[in-house]
PDBQT receptor file of N, H, CA, C and O in Angstrom, charges set to zero:
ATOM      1  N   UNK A   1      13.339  11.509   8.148  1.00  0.00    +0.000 N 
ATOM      2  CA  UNK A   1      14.346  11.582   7.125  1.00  0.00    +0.000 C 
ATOM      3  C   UNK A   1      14.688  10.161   6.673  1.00  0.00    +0.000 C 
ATOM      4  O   UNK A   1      15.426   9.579   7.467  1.00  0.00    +0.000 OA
ATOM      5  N   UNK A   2      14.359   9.514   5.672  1.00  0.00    +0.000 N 
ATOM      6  H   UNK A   2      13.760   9.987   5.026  1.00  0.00    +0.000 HD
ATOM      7  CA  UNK A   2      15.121   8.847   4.875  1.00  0.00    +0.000 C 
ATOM      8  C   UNK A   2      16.637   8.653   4.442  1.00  0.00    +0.000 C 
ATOM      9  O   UNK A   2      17.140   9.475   3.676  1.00  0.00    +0.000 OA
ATOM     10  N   UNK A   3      17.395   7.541   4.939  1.00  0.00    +0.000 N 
ATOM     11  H   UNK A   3      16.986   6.873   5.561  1.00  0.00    +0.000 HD
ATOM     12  CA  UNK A   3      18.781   7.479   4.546  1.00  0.00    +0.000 C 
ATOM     13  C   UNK A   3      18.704   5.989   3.918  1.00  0.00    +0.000 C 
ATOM     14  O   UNK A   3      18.208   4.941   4.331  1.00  0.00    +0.000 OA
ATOM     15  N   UNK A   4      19.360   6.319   2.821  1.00  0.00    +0.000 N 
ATOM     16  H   UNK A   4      19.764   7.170   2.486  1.00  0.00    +0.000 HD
ATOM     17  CA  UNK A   4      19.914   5.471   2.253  1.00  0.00    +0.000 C 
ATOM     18  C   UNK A   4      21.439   4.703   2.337  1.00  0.00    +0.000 C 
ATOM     19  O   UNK A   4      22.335   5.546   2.297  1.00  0.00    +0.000 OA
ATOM     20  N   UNK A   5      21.852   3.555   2.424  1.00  0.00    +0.000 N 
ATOM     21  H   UNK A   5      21.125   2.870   2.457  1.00  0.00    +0.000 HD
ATOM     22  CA  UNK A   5      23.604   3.696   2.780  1.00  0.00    +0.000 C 
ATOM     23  C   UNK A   5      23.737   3.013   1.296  1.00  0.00    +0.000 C 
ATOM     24  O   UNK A   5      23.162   1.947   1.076  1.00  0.00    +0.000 OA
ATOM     25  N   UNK A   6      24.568   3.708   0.218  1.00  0.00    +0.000 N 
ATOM     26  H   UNK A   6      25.035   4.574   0.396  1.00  0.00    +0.000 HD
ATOM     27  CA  UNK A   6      25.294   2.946  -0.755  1.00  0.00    +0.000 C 
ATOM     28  C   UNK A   6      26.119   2.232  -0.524  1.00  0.00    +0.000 C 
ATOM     29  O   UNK A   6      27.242   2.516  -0.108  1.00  0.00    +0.000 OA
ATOM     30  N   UNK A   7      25.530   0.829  -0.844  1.00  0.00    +0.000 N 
ATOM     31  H   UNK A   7      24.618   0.598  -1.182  1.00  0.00    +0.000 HD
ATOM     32  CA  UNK A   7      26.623  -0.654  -0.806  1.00  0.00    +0.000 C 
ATOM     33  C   UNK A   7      28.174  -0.189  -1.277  1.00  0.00    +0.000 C 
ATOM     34  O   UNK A   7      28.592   0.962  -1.396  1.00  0.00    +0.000 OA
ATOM     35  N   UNK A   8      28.727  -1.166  -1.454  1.00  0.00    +0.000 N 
ATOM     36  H   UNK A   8      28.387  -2.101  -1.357  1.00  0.00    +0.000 HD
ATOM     37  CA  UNK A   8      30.324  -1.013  -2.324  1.00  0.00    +0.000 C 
ATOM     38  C   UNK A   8      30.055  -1.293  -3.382  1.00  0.00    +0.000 C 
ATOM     39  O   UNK A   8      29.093  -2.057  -3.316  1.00  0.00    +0.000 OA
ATOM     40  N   UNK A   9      30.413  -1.085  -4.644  1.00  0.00    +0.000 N 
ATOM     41  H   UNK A   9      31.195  -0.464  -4.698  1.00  0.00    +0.000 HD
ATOM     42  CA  UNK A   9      30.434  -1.463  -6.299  1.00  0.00    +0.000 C 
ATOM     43  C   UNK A   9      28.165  -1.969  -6.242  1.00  0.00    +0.000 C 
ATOM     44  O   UNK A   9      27.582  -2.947  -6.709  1.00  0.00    +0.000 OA
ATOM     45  N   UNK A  10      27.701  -0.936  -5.587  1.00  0.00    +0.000 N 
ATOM     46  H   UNK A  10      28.175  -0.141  -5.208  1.00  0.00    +0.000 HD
ATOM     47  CA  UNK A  10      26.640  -0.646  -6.135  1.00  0.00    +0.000 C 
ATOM     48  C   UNK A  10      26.454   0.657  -7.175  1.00  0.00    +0.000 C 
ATOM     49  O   UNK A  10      27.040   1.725  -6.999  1.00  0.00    +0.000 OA
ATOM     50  N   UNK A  11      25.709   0.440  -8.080  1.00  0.00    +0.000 N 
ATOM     51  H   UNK A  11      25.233  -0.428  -8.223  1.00  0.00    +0.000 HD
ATOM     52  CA  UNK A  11      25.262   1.749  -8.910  1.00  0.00    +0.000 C 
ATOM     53  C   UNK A  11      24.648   2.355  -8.335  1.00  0.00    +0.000 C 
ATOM     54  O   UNK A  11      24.175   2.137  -7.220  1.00  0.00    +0.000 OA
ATOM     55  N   UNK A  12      24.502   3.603  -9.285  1.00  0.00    +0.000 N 
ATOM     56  H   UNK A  12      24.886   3.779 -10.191  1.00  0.00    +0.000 HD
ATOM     57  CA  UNK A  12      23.862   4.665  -8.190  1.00  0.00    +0.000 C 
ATOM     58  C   UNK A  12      22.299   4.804  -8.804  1.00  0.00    +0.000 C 
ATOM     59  O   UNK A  12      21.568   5.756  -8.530  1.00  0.00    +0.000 OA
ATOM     60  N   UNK A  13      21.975   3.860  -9.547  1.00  0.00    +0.000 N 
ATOM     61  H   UNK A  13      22.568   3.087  -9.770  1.00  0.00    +0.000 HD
ATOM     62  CA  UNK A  13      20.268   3.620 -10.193  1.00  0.00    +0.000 C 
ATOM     63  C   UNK A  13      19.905   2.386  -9.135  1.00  0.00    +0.000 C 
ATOM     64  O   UNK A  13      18.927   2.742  -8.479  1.00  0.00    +0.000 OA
ATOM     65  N   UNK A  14      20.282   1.275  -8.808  1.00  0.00    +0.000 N 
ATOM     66  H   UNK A  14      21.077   0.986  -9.341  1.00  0.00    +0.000 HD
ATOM     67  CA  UNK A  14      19.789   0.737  -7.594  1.00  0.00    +0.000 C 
ATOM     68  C   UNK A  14      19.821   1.353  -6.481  1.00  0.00    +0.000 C 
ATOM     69  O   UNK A  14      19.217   0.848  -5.535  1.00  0.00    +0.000 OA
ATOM     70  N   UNK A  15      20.326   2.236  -6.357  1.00  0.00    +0.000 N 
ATOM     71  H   UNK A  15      20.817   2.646  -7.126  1.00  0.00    +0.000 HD
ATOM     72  CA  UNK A  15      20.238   3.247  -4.697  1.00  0.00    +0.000 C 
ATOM     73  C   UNK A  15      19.387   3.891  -4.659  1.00  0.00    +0.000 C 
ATOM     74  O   UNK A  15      18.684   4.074  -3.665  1.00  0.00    +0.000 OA
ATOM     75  N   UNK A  16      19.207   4.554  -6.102  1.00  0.00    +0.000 N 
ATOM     76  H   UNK A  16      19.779   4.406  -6.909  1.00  0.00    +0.000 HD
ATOM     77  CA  UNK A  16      18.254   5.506  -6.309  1.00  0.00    +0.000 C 
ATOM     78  C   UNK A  16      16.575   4.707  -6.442  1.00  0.00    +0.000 C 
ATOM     79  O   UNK A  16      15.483   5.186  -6.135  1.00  0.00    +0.000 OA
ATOM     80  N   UNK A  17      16.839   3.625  -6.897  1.00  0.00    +0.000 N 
ATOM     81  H   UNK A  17      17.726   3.236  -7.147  1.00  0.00    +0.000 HD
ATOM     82  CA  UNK A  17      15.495   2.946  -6.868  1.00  0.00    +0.000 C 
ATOM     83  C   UNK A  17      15.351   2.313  -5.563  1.00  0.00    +0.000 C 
ATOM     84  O   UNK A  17      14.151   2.402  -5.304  1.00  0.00    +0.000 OA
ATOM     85  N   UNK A  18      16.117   1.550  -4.330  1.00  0.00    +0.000 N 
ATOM     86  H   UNK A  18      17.092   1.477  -4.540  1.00  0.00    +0.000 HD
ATOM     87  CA  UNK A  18      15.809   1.709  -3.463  1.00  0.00    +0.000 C 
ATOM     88  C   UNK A  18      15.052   2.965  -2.476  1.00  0.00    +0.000 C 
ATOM     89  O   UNK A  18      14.118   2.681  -1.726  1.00  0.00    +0.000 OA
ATOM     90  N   UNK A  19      15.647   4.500  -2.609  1.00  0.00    +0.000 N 
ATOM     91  H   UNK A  19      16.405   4.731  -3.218  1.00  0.00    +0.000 HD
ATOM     92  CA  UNK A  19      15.498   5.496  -2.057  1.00  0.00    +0.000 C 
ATOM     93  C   UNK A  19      14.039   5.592  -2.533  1.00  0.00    +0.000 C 
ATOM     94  O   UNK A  19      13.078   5.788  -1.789  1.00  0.00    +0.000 OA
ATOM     95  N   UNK A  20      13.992   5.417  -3.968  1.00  0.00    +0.000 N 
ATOM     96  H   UNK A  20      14.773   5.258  -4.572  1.00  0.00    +0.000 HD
ATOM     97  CA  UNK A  20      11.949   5.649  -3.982  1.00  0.00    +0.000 C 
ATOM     98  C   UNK A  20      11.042   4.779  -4.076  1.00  0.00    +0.000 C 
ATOM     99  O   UNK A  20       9.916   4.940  -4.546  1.00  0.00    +0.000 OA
ATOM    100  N   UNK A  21      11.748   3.320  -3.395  1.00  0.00    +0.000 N 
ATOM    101  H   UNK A  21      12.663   3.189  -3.013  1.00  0.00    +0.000 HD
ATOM    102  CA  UNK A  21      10.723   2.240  -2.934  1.00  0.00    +0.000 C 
ATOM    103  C   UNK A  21      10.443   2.527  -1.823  1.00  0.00    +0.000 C 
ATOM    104  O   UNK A  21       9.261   2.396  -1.505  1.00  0.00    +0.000 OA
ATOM    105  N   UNK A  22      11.623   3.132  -0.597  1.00  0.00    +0.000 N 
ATOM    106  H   UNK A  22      12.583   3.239  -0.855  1.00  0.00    +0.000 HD
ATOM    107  CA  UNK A  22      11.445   3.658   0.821  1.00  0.00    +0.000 C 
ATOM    108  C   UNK A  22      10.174   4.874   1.212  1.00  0.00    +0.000 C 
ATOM    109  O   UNK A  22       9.292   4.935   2.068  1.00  0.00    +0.000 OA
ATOM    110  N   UNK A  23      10.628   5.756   0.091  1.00  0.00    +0.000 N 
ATOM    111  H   UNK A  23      11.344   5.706  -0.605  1.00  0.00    +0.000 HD
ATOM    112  CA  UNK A  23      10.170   7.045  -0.007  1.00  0.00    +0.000 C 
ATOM    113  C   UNK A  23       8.466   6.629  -0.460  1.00  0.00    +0.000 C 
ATOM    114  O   UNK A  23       7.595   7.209   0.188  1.00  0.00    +0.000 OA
ATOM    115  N   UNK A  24       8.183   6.003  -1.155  1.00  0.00    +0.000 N 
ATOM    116  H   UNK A  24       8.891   5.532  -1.682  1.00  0.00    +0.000 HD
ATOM    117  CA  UNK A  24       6.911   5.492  -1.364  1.00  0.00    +0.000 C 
ATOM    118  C   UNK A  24       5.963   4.508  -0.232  1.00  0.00    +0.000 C 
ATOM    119  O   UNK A  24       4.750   4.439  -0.035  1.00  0.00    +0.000 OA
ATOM    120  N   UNK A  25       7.119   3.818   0.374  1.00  0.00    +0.000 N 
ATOM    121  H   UNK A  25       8.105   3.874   0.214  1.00  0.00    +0.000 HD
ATOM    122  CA  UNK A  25       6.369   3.540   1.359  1.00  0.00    +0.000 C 
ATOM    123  C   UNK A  25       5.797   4.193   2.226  1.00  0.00    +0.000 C 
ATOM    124  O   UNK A  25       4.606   4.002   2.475  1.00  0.00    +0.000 OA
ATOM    125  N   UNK A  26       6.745   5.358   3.043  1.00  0.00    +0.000 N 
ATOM    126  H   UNK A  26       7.711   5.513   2.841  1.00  0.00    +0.000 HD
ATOM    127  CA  UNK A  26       6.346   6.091   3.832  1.00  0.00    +0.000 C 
ATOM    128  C   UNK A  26       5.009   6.964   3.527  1.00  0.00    +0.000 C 
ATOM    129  O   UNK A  26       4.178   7.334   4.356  1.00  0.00    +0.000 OA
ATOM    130  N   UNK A  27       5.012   7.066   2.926  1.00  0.00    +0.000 N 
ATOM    131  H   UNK A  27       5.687   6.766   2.253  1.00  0.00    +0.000 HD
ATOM    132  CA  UNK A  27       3.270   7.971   2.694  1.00  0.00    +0.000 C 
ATOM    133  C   UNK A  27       3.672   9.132   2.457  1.00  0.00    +0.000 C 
ATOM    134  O   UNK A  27       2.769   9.829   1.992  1.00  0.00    +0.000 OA
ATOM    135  N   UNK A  28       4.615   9.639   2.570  1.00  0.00    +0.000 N 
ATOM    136  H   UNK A  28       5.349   9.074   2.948  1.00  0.00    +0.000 HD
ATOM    137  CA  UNK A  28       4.848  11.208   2.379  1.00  0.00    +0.000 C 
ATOM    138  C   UNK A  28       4.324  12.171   1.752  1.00  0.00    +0.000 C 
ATOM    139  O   UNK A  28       3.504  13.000   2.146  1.00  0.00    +0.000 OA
ATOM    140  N   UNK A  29       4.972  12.008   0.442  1.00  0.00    +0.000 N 
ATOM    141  H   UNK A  29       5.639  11.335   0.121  1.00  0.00    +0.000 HD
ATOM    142  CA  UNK A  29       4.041  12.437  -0.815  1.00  0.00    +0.000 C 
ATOM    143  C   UNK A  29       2.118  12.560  -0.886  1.00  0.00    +0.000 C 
ATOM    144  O   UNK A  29       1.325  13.488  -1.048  1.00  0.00    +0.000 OA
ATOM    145  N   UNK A  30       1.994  10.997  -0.652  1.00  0.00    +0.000 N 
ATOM    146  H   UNK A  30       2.637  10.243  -0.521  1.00  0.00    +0.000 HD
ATOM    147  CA  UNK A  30       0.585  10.859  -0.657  1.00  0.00    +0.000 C 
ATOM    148  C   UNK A  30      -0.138  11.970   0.304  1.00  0.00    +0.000 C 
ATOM    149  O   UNK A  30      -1.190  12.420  -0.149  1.00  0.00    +0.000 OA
ATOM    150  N   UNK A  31       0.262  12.434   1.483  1.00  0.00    +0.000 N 
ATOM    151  H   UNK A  31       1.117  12.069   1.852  1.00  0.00    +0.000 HD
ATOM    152  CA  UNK A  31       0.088  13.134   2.200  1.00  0.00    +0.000 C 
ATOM    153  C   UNK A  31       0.253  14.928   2.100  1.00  0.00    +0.000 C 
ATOM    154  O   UNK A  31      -0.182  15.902   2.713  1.00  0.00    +0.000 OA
ATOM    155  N   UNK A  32       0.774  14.773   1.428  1.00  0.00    +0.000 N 
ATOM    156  H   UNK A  32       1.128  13.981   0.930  1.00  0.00    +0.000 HD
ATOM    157  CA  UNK A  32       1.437  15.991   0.943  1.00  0.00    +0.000 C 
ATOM    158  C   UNK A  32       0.322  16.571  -0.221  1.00  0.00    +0.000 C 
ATOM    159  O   UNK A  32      -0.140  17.696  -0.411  1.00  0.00    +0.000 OA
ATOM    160  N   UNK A  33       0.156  15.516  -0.773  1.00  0.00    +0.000 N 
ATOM    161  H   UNK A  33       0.531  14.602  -0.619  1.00  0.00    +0.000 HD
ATOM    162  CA  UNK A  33      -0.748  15.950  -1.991  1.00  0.00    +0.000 C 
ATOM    163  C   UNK A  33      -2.693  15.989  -1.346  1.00  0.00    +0.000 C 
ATOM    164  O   UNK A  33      -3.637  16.668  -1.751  1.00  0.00    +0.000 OA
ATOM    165  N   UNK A  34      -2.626  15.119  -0.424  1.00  0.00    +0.000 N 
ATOM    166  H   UNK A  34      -1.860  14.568  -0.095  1.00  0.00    +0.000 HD
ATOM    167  CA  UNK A  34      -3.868  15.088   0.456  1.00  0.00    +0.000 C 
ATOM    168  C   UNK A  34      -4.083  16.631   1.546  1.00  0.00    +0.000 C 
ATOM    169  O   UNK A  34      -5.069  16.670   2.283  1.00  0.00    +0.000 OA
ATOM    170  N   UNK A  35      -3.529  17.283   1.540  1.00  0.00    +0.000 N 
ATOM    171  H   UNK A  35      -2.728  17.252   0.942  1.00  0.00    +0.000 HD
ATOM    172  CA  UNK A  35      -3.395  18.476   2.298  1.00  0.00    +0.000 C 
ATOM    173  C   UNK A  35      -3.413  19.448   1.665  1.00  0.00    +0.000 C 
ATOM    174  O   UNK A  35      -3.457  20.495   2.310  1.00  0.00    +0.000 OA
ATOM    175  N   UNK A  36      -3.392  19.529   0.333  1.00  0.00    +0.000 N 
ATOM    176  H   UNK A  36      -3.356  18.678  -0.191  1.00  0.00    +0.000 HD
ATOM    177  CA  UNK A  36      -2.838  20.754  -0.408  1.00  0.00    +0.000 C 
ATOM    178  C   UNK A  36      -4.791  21.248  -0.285  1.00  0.00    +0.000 C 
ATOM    179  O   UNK A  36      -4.830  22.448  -0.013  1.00  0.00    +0.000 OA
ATOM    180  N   UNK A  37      -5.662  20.895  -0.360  1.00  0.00    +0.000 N 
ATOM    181  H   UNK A  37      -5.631  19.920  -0.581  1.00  0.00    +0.000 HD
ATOM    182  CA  UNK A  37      -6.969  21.282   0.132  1.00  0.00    +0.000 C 
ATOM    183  C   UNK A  37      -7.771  20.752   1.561  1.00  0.00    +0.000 C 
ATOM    184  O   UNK A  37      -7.280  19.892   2.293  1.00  0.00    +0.000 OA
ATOM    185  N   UNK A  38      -8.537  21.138   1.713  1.00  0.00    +0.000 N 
ATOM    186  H   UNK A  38      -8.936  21.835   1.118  1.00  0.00    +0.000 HD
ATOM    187  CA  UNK A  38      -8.946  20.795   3.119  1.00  0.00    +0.000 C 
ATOM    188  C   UNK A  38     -10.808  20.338   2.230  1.00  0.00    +0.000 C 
ATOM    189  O   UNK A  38     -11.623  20.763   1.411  1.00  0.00    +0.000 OA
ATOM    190  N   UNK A  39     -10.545  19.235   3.160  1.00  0.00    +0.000 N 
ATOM    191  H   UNK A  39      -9.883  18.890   3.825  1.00  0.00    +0.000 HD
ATOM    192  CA  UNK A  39     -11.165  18.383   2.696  1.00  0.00    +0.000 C 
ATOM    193  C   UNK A  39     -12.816  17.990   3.506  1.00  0.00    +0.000 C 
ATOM    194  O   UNK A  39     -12.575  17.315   4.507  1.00  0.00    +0.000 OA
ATOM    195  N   UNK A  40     -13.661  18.121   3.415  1.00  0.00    +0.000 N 
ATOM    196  H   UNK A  40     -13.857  18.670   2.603  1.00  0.00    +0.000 HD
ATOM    197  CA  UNK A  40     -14.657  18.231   4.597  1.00  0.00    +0.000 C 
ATOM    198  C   UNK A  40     -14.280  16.612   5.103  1.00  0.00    +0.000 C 
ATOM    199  O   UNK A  40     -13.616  15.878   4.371  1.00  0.00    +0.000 OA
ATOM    200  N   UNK A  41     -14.805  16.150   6.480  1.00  0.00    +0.000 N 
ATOM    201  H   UNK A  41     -15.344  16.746   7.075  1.00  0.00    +0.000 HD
ATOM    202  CA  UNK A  41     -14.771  14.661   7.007  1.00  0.00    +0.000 C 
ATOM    203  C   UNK A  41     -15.511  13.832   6.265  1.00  0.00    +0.000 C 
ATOM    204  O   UNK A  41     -15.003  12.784   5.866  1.00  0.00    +0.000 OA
ATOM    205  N   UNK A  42     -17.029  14.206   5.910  1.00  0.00    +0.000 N 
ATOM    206  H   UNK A  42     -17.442  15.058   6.234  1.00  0.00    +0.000 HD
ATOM    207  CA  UNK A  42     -17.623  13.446   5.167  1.00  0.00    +0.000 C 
ATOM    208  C   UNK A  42     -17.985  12.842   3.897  1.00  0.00    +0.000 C 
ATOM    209  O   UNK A  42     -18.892  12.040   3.670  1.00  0.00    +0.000 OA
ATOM    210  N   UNK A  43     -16.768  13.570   2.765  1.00  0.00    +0.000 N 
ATOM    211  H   UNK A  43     -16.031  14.221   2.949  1.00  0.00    +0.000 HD
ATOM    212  CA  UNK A  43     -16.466  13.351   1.752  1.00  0.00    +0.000 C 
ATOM    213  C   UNK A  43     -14.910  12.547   1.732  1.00  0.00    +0.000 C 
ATOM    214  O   UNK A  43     -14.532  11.826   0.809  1.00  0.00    +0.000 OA
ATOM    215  N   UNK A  44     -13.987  12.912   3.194  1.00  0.00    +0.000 N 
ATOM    216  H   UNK A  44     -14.295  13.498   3.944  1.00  0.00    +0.000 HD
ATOM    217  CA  UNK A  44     -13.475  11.676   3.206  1.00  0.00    +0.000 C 
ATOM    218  C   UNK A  44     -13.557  10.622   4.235  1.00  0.00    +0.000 C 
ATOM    219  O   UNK A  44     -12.587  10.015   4.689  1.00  0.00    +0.000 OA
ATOM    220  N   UNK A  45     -14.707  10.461   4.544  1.00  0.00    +0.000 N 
ATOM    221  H   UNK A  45     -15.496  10.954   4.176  1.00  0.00    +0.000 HD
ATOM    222  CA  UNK A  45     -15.508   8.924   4.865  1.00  0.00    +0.000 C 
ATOM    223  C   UNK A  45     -16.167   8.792   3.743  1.00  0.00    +0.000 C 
ATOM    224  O   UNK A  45     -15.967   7.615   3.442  1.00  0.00    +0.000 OA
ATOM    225  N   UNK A  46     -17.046   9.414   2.666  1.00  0.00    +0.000 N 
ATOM    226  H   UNK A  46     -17.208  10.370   2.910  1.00  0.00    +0.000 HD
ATOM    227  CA  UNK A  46     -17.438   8.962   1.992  1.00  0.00    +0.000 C 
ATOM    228  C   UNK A  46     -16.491   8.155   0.388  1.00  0.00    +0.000 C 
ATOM    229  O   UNK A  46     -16.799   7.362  -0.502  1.00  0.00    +0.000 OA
ATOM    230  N   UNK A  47     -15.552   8.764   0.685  1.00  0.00    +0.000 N 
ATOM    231  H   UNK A  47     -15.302   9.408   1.408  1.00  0.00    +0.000 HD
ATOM    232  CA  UNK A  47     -14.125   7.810  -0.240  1.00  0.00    +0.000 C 
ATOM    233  C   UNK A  47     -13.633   6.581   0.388  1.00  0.00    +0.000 C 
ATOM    234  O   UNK A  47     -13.392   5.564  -0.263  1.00  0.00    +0.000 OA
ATOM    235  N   UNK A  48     -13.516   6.659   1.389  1.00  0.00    +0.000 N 
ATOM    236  H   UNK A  48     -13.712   7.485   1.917  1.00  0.00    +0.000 HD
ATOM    237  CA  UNK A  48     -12.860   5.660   1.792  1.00  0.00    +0.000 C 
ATOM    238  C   UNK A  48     -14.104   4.534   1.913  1.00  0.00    +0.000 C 
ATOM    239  O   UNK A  48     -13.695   3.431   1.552  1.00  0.00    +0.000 OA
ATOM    240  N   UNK A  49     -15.464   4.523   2.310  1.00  0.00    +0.000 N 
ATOM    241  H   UNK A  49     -15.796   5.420   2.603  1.00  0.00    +0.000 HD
ATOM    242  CA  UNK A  49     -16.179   3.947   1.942  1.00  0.00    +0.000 C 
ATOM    243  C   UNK A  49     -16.331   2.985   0.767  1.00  0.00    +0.000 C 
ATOM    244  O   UNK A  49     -16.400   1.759   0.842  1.00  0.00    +0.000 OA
ATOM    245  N   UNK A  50     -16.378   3.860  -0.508  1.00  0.00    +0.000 N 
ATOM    246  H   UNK A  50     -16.322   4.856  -0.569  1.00  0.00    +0.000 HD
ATOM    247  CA  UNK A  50     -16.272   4.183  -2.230  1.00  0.00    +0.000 C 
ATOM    248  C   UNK A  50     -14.330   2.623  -2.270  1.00  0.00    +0.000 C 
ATOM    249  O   UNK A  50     -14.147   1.668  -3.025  1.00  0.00    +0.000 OA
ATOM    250  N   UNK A  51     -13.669   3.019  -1.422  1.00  0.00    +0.000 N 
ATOM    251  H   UNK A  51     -13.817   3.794  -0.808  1.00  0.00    +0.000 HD
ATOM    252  CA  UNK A  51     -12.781   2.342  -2.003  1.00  0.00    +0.000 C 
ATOM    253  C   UNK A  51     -12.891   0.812  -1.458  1.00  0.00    +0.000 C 
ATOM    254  O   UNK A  51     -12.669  -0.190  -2.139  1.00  0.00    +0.000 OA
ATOM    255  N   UNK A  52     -13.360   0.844   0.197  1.00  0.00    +0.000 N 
ATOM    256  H   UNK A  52     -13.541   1.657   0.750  1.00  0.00    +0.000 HD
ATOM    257  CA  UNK A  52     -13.728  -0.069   0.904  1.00  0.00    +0.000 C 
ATOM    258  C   UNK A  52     -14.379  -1.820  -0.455  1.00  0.00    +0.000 C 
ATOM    259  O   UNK A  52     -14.113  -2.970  -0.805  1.00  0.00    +0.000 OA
ATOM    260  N   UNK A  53     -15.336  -0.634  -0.630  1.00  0.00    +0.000 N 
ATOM    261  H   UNK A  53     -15.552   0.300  -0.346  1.00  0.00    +0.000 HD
ATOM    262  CA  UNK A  53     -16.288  -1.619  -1.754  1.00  0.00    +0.000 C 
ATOM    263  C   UNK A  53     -15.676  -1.902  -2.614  1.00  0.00    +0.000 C 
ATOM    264  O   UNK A  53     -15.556  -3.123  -2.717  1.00  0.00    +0.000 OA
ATOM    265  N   UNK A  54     -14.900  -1.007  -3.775  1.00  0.00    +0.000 N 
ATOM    266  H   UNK A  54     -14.998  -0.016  -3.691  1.00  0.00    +0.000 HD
ATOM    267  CA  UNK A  54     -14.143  -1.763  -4.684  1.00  0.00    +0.000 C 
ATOM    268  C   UNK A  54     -13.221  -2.732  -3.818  1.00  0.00    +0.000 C 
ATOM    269  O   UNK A  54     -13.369  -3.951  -3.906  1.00  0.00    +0.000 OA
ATOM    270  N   UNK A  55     -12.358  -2.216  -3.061  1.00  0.00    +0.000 N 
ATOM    271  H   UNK A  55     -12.238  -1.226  -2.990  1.00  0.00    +0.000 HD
ATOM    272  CA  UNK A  55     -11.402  -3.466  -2.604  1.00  0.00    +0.000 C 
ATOM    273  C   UNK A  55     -12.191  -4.887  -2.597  1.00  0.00    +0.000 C 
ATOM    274  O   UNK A  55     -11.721  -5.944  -3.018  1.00  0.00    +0.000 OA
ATOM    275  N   UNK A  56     -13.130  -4.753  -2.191  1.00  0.00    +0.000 N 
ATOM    276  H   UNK A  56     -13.512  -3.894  -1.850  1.00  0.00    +0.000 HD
ATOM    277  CA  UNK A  56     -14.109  -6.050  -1.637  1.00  0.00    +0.000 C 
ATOM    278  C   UNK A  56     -14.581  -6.635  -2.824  1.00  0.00    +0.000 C 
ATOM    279  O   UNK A  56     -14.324  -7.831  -2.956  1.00  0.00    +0.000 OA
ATOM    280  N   UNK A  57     -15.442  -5.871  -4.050  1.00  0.00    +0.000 N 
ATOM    281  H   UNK A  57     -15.650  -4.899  -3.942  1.00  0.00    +0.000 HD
ATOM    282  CA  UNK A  57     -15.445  -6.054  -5.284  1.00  0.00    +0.000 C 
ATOM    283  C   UNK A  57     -14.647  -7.011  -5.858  1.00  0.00    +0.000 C 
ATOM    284  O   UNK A  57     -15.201  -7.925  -6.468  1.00  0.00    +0.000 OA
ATOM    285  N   UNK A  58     -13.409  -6.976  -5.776  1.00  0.00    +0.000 N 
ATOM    286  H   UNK A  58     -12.959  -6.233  -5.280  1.00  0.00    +0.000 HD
ATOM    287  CA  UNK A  58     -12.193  -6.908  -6.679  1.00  0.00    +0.000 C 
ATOM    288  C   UNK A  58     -12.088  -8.466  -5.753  1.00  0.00    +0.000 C 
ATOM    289  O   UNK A  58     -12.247  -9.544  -6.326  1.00  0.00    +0.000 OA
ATOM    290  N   UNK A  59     -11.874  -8.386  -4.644  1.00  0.00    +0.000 N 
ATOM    291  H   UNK A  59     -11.745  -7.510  -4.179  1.00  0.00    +0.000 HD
ATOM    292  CA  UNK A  59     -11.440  -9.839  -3.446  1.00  0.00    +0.000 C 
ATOM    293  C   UNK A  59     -12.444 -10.527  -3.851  1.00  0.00    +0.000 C 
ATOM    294  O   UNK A  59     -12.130 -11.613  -4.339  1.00  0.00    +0.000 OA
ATOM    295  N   UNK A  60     -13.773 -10.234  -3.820  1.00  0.00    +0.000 N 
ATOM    296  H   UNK A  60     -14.028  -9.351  -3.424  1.00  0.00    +0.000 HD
ATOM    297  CA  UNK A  60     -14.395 -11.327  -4.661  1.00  0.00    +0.000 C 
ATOM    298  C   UNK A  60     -14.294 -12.002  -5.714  1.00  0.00    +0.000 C 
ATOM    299  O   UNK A  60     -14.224 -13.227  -5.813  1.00  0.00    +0.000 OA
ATOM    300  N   UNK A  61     -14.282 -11.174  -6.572  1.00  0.00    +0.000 N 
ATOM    301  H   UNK A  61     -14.338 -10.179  -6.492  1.00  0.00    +0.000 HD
ATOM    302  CA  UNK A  61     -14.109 -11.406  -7.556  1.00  0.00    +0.000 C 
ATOM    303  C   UNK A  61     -12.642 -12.509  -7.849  1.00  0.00    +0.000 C 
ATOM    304  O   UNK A  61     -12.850 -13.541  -8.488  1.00  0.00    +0.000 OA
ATOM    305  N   UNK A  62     -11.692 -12.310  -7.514  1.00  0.00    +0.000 N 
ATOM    306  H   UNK A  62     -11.523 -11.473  -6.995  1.00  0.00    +0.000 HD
ATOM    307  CA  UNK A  62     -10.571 -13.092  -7.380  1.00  0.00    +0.000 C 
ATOM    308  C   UNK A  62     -10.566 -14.619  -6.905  1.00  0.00    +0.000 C 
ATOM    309  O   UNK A  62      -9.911 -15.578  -7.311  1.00  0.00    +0.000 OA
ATOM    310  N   UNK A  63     -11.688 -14.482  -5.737  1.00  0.00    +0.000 N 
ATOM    311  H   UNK A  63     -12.220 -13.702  -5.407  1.00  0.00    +0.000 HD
ATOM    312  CA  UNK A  63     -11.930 -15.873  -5.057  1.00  0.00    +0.000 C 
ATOM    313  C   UNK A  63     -13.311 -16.720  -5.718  1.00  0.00    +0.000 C 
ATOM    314  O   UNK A  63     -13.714 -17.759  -5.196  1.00  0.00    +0.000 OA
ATOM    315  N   UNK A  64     -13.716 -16.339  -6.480  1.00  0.00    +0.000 N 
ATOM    316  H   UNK A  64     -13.388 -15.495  -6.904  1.00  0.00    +0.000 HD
ATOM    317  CA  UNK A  64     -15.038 -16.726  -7.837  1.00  0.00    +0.000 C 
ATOM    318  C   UNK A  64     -14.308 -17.536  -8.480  1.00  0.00    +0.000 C 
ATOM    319  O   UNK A  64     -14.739 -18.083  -9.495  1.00  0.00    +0.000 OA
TER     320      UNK A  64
């Protein structure tokens, strides 16, 4: 569970944007939406693979 504590003479749009910087961190969602099918193992090793390389792609590319 996620709690948020509202400061004093905070708004309630910085609380609320704190609550879904928290809420995003945790993975929740992401997880949530990753379950809604069942997924064989080797299509997700073969993604995470697939992202492995872009990440690496991309880090190169940056340090070029």
């Amino acid at each position: 569970m996620i709690i948020i504590n509202v400061k004093e003479n905070e708004s309630i749009d910085k609380a609320l944007k704190r609550f879904k910087k928290k809420f995003e961190k945790t993975g929740i969602l992401k997880e949530i939406r990753g379950r809604n099918f069942y997924e064989k193992p080797s299509v997700t090793k073969r993604a995470e693979k697939i992202k492995a390389a872009y990440k690496e792609k991309m880090y190169a590319k940056d340090n070029y």
